[in-house]
Every structure is written in structure tokens, then in C-alpha cells.
C-alpha positions in Angstrom: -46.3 12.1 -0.7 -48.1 11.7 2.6 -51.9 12.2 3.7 -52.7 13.1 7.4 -56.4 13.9 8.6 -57.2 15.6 11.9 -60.4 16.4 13.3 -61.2 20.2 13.7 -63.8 21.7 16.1 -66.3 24.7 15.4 -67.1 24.8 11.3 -70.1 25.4 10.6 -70.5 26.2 7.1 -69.1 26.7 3.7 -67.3 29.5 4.3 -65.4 27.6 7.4 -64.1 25.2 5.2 -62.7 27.8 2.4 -60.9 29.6 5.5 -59.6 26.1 6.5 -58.5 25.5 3.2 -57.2 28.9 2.2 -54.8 28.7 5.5 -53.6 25.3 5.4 -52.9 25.5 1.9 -49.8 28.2 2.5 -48.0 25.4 4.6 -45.1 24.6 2.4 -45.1 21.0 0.6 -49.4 21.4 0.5 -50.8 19.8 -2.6 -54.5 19.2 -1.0 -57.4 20.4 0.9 -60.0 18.2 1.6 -63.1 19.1 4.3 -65.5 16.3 5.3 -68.1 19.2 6.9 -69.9 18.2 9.8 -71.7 21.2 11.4 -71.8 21.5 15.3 -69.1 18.3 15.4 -65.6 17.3 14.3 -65.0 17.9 10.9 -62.3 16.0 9.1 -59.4 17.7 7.6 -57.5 16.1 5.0 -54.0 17.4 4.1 -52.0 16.1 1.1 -48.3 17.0 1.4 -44.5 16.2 -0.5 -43.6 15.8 3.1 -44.9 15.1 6.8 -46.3 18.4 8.0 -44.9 19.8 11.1 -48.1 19.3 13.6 -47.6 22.4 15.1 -47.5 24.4 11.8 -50.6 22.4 10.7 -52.6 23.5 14.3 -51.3 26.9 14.0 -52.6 27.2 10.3 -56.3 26.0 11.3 -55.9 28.1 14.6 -55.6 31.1 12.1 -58.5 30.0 10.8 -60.5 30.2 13.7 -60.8 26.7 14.8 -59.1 24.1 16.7 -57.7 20.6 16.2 -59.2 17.7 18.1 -57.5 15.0 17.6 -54.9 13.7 15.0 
């Protein structure tokens, strides 16, 4: 089991953080979501997987969300 966090760019609300979680939940191996929210910043993004996730799948899966990784 591994835990990665990365800091995402443009959520603003509630409803930025259930698309966040909705899409990076489909990444195979997901067990866990978690959103620190911080409006107009970088929110932290959480993941808890059976494996390491592929960084590019995990930046694609919050790009389909609509937002963008900062840093990892």
C-alpha cells in the first residue's frame, strides 16, 4: 500500500473536489481520495493505492477533472 499527495491548482469548491475524487478514483489499485481544499491555492490531493501510481495516469486523471498538478 502506498500514499502519494500532490498539489493541484484551480478547486474552488465542493463540487471540485467530488470531480477530483470521482476521476482519480477509476485509476486502477485506488483505495482513497482525500482533498485538503484550499480555495484560490494549491489544494492537496491524497491518493491511497495497492501500488505506486503511474504519475502520468494520476495527472491525466485530475487533468480530466479540470485542474492541474503543481507539484508532487
Amino acid at each position: 500500500m502506498t500514499t502519494e499527495t500532490v498539489a493541484v491548482t484551480g478547486m474552488t469548491c465542493e463540487h471540485c473536489v467530488a470531480s477530483v475524487t470521482e476521476e482519480v478514483s477509476e485509476l486502477v489499485g485506488v483505495t482513497d481520495v482525500a482533498v485538503d481544499l484550499v480555495p484560490g491555492g494549491s489544494s492537496s490531493v491524497t491518493v491511497t493505492s495497492d501500488h505506486r501510481i503511474d504519475d502520468q495516469a494520476l495527472r491525466g486523471a485530475i487533468a480530466e477533472a479540470g485542474y492541474e498538478v503543481v507539484s508532487r
